[in-house]
C-alpha positions in Angstrom: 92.6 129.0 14.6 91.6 131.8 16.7 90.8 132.4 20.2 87.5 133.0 22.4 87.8 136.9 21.4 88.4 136.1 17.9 91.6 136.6 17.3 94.6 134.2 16.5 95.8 132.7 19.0 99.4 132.5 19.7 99.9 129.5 17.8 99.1 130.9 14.6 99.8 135.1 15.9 101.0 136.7 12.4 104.8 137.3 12.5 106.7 140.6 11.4 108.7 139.3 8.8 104.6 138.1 6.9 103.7 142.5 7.2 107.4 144.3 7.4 108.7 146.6 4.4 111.9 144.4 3.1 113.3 147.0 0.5 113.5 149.9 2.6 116.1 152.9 2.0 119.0 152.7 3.8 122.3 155.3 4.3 125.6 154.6 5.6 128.0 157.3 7.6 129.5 158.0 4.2 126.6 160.1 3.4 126.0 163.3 4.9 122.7 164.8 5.9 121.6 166.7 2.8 121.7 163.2 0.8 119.9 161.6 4.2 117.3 164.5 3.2 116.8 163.8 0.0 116.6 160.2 0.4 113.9 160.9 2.6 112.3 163.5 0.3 112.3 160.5 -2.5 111.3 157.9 -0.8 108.6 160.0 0.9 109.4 158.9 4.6 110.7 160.6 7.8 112.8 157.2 8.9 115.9 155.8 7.4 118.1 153.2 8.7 122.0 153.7 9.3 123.8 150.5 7.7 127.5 149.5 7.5 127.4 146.8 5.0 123.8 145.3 6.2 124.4 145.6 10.1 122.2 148.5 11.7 124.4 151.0 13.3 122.1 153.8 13.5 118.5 155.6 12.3 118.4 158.8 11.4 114.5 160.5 11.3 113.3 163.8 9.9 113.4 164.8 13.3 116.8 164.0 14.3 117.7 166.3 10.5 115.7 169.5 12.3 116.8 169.1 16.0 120.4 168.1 15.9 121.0 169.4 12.2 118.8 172.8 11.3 117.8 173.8 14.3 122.2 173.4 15.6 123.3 175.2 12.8 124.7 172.4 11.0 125.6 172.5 7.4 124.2 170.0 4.8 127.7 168.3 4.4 127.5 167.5 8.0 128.0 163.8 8.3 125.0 161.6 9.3 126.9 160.3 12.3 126.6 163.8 13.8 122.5 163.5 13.7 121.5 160.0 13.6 120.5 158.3 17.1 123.1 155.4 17.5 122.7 154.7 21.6 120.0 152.0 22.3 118.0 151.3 19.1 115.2 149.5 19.6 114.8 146.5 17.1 112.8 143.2 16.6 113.8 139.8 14.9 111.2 138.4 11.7 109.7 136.2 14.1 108.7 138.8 16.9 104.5 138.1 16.5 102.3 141.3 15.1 101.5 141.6 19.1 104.9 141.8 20.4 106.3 144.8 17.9 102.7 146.8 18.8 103.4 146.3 22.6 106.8 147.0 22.1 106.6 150.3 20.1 104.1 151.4 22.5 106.4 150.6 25.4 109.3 152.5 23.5 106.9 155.6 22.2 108.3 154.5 18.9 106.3 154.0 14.7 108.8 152.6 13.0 110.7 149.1 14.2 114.1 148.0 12.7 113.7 144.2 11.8 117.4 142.6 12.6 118.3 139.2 12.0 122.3 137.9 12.7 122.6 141.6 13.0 121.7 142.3 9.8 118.9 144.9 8.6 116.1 143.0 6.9 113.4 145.1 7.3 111.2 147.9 8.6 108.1 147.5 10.3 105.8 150.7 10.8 102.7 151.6 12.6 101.1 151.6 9.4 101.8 147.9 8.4 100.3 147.2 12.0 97.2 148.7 10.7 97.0 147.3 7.2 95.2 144.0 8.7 91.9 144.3 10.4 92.9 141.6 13.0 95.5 144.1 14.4 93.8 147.4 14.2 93.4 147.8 18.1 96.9 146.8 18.1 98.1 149.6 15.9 95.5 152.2 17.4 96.3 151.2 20.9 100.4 151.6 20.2 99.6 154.6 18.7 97.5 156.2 21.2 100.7 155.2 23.7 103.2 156.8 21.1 100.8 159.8 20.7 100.4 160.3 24.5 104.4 161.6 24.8 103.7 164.3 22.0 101.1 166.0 23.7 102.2 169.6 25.0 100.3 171.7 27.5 100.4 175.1 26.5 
């Protein structure tokens, strides 16, 4: 069924759980940030949740490696709880609609969303899998045009 514009409607809105990766990497605070690196390097991705058994503590990115790792002089035995952001993570549940996680990683400047259910990690969902369906390519442009808009730097 889909609306006037030609879109499902709500009813029938794709959910997160139909479009999320659901074997994604995953490290724990046992590892430190040289394996977190090479993890990445491996599974060629800039994004890896922080699990203790399967409940999301933490996600450590690429970025979080350079600015609170490299560039602070860590060493590569520095454990991941030292770099990885902990405070606030932003996560949605397998039923959150297609809609929902592109509003709400636009809101949150964020391209990648943690998909929790009981507290448990169950997926990823990225602004890439927003993309992968032609229904929800204004979705995925418009959240990443809002995600985009906090990198820009005047020089």
């Amino acid at each position: 069924m889909t609306n006037s514009s030609g879109r499902e409607s709500p009813l029938n809105a794709k959910k997160i759980k139909e479009i999320m990766t659901k074997d994604c990497a995953t490290v724990t605070l046992k590892d430190n940030v040289y394996e977190v690196a090479v993890k990445m390097k491996q599974e060629d991705t800039g994004f890896i949740p922080v699990v203790d058994g399967k409940k999301l503590i933490g996600v450590i990115t690429d970025r979080d490696l350079v600015i609170r790792g490299f560039a602070a002089k860590k060493e590569g035995s520095t454990a991941v709880a030292e770099v990885m952001s902990s405070n606030q993570i932003t996560s949605a549940t397998p039923e959150t609609t297609v809609d929902e996680a592109a509003k709400l990683m636009a809101s949150q400047q964020i391209r990648r969303l943690p998909v929790v259910e009981n507290g448990e990690l169950v997926g990823i969902v990225s602004i890439g899998d927003l993309a992968v369906r032609s229904n929800f390519e204004d979705e995925a442009g418009e959240a990443l045009s809002e995600i985009s808009e906090k990198d820009k730097v005047t020089v």
